[in-house]
C-alpha positions in Angstrom: 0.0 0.0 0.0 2.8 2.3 1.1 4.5 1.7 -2.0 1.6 2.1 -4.2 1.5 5.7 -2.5 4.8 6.7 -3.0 4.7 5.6 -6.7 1.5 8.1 -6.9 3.2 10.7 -5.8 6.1 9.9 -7.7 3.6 10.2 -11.0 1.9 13.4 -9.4 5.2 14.9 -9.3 6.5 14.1 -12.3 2.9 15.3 -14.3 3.1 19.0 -12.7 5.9 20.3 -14.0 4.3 19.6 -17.6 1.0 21.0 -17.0 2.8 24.7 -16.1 4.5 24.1 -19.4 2.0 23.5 -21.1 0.1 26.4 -19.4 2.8 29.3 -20.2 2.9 28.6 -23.7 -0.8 28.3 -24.7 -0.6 31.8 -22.7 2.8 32.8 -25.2 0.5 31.2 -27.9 -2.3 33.8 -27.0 0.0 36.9 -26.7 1.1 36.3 -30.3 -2.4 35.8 -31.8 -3.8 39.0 -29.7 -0.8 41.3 -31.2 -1.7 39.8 -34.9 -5.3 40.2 -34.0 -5.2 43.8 -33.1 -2.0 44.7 -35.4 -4.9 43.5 -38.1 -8.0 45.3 -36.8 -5.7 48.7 -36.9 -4.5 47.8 -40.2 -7.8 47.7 -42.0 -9.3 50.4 -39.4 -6.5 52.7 -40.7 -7.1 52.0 -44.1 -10.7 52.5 -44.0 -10.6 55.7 -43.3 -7.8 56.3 -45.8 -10.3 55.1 -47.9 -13.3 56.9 -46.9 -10.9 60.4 -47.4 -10.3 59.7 -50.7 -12.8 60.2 -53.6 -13.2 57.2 -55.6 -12.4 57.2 -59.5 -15.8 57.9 -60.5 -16.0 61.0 -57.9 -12.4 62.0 -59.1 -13.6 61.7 -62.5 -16.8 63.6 -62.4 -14.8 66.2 -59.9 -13.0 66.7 -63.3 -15.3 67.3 -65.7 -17.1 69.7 -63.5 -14.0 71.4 -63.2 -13.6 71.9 -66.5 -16.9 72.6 -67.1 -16.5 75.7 -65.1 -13.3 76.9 -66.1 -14.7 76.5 -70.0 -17.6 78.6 -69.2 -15.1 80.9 -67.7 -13.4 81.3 -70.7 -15.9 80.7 -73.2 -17.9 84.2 -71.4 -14.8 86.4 -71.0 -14.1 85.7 -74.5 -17.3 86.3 -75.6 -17.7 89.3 -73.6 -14.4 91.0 -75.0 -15.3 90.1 -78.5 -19.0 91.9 -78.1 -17.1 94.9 -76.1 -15.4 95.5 -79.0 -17.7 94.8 -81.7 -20.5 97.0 -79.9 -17.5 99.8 -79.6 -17.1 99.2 -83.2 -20.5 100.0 -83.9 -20.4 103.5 -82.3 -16.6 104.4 -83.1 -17.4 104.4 -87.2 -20.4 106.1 -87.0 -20.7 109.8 -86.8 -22.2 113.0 -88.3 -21.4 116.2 -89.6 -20.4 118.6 -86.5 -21.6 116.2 -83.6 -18.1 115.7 -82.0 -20.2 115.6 -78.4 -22.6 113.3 -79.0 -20.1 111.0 -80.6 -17.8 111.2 -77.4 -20.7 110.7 -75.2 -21.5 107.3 -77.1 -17.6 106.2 -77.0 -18.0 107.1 -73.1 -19.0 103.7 -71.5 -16.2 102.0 -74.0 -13.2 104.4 -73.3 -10.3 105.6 -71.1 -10.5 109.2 -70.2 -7.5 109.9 -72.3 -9.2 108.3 -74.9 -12.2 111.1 -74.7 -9.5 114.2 -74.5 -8.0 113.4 -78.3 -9.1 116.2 -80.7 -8.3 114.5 -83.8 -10.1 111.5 -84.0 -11.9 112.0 -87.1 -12.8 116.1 -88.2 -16.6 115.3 -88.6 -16.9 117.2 -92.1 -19.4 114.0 -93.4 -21.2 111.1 -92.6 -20.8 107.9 -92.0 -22.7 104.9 -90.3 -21.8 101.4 -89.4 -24.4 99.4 -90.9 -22.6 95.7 -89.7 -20.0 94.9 -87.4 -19.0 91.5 -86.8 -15.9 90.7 -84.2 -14.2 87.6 -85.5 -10.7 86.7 -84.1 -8.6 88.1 -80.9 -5.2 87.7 -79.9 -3.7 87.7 -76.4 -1.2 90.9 -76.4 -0.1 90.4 -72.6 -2.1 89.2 -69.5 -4.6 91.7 -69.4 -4.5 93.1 -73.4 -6.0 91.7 -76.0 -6.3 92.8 -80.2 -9.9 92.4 -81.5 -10.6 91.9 -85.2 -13.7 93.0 -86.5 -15.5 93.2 -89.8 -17.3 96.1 -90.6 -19.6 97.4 -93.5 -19.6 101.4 -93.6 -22.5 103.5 -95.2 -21.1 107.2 -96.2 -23.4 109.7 -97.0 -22.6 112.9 -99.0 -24.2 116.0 -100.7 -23.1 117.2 -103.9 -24.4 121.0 -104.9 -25.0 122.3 -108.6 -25.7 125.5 -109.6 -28.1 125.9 -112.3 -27.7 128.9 -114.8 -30.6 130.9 -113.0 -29.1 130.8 -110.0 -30.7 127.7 -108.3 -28.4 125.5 -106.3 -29.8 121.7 -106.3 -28.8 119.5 -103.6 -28.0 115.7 -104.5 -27.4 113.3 -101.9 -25.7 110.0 -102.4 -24.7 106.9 -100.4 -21.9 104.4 -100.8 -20.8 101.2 -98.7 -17.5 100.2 -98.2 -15.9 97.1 -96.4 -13.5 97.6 -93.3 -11.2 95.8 -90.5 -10.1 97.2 -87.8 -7.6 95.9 -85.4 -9.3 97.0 -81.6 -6.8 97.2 -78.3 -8.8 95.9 -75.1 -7.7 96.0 -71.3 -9.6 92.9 -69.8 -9.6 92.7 -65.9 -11.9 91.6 -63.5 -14.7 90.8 -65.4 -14.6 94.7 -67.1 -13.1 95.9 -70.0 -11.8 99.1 -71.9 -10.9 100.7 -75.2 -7.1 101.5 -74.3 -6.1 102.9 -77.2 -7.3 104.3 -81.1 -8.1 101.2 -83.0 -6.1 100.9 -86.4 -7.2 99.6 -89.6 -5.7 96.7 -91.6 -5.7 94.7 -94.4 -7.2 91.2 -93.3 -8.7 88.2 -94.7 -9.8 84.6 -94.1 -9.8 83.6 -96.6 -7.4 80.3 -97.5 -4.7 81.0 -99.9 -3.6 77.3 -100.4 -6.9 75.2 -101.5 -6.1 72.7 -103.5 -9.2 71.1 -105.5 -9.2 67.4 -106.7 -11.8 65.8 -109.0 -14.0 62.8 -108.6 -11.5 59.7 -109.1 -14.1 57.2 -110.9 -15.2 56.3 -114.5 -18.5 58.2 -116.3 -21.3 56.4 -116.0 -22.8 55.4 -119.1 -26.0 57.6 -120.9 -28.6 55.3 -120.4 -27.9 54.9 -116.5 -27.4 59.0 -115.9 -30.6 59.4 -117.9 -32.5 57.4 -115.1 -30.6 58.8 -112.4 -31.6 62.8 -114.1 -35.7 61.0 -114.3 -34.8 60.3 -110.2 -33.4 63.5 -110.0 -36.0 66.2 -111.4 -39.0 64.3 -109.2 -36.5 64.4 -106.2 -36.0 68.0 -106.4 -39.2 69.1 -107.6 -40.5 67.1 -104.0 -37.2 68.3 -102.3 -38.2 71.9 -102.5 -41.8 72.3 -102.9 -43.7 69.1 -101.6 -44.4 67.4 -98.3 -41.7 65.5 -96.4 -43.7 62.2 -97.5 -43.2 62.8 -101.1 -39.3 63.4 -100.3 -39.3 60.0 -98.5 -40.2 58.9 -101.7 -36.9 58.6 -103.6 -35.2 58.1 -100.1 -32.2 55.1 -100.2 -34.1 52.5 -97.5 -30.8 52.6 -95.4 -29.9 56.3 -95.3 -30.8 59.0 -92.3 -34.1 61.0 -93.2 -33.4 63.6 -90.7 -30.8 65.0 -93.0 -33.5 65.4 -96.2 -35.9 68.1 -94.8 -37.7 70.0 -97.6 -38.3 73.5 -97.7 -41.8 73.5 -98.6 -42.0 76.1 -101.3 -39.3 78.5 -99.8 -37.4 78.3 -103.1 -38.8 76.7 -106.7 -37.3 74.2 -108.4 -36.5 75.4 -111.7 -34.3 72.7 -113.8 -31.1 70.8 -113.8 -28.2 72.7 -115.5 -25.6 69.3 -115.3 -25.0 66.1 -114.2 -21.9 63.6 -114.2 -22.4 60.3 -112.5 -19.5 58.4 -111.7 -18.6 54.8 -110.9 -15.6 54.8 -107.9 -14.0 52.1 -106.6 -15.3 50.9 -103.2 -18.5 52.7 -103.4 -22.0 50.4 -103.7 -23.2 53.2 -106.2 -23.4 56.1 -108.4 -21.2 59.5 -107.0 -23.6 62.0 -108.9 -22.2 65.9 -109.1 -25.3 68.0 -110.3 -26.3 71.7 -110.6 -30.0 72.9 -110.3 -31.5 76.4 -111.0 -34.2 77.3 -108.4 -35.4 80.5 -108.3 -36.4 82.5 -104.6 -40.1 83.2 -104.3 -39.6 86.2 -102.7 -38.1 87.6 -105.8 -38.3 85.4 -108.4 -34.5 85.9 -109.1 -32.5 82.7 -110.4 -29.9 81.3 -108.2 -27.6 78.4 -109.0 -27.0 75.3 -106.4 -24.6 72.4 -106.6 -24.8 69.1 -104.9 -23.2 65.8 -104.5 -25.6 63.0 -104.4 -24.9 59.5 -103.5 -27.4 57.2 -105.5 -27.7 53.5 -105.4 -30.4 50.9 -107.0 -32.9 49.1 -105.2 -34.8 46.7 -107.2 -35.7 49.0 -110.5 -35.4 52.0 -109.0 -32.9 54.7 -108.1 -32.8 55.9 -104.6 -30.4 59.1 -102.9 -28.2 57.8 -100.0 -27.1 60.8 -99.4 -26.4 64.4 -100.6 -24.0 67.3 -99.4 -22.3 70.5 -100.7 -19.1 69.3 -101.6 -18.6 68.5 -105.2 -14.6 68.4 -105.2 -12.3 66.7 -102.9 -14.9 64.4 -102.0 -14.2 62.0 -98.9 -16.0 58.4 -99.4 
């Protein structure tokens, strides 16, 4: 019995050690997996609100857009603004009467600098002259806060020539005359006001393009019998194009092509006859290129006027149909 006891103990001993072991390092264990634990919960708490500062693409995206939408309209009404400024001081600066250097200065008033307003010799008003149309079509940025304005202008002089008649009587004929203009207008721009800084100068100017190359169609003629239908097409097309209802123009309408661009104009102009027509077959095209002029005549006026087109046309069953039709009759682009 005794030695059934003291081998008890022996095992008691022996299994205590291991148990506070075993006990520290589930407790090591423990301290390892809290540290990862909470090292991970501030990890993605952190980069939650990282994220939550941030905008997202979309929101950086549309922030964009609206940016620019904003700063466009900015400059899209300062630059309309200076080129009205100087169009509407246009207006007032070419027109002017025969000794009426006040009210002419009081009219340049709300586009002027007080120096402006002191010259003496801006024109000698001896005659008249009106500005009939004033268009502003260019500017160019001189500095920061200076800008040149062209504008187009038509002026209207007026002028008395006197005869004396061999009894004595002096006749009075007055006469009128239009001439084209440009003048080259210095503005001051800042803060959303603007000023005339200095006498505006007249140039030579144009926009016209100096280097236009034309190109003919690049195709072979179509043969008599084919253009003849296509003209047939052609003359009820037009007849409908200008005078009738949009149904009738729907008539001769390609199946595939877009409508919308074949509004009539309903008796606004007569159809009058077709001066030419050359149809040509070009490579890659499913169809005829036809170049034709018509004569329509305005019914305001009856006066003859002379339009050109270029018309697609292509076949469908026994009939000819327009694809389509636009203003260009050289360097075509199919």
């Amino acid at each position: 019995m005794k030695k059934q006891q003291k081998n008890k103990e022996k095992i008691l001993d022996v299994r205590k050690p291991k148990e506070k072991n075993y006990v520290l390092k589930r407790n090591g264990y423990l301290k390892v997996l809290r540290v990862f634990l909470w090292a991970f919960i501030v990890f993605f708490f952190i980069k939650g609100i990282l994220v939550t500062a941030q905008p997202t693409d979309e929101e950086q995206i549309n922030q964009t857009i609206k940016n620019f939408k904003q700063e466009f309209a900015s400059f899209k009404g300062e630059n309309e603004e200076i080129m009205s400024f100087a169009q509407n001081f246009a207006r007032e600066y070419l027109t002017y009467s025969v000794k009426d250097e006040k009210g002419y200065k009081n009219r340049l008033q709300p586009y002027v600098s007080d120096r402006f307003l002191t010259m003496t010799d801006i024109t000698d008003f001896s005659a008249n002259a009106e500005a009939t149309y004033v268009q502003a079509y260019r500017k160019e940025q001189y500095s920061k806060n200076q800008y040149d304005v062209y504008v187009l202008a038509d002026i209207t002089y007026t002028y008395t020539d006197s005869f004396t008649d061999e009894d004595g009587t002096i006749t009075n004929i007055t006469h009128t005359k239009t001439d084209k203009s440009y003048l080259k207008i210095p503005v001051y721009a800042a803060g959303g006001a603007y000023m005339i800084e200095d006498l505006p100068i007249f140039v030579a100017d144009s926009l016209l393009a100096g280097d236009y190359d034309t190109s003919a169609v690049s195709g072979s003629r179509a043969g008599d019998a084919v253009t003849a239908d296509i003209k047939t097409t052609l003359l009820n097309f037009f007849s409908a194009y200008y005078e009738a209802d949009q149904s009738v123009i729907d008539y001769y309408i390609s199946s595939t092509a877009d409508k919308s661009t074949f509004w009539g104009l309903y008796g606004r102009y007569k159809f009058d006859s077709i001066t030419s027509l050359n149809c040509y077959s070009v490579e890659g095209i499913n169809g005829y290129v036809c170049l034709v002029t018509t004569k329509i005549r305005d019914s305001g006026n009856n006066a003859a006027l002379s339009q050109q087109y270029n018309l697609l046309i292509r076949s469908e069953g026994d009939r000819y149909y327009i694809q389509d039709m636009n203003t260009k009759t050289m360097n075509l682009n199919y």
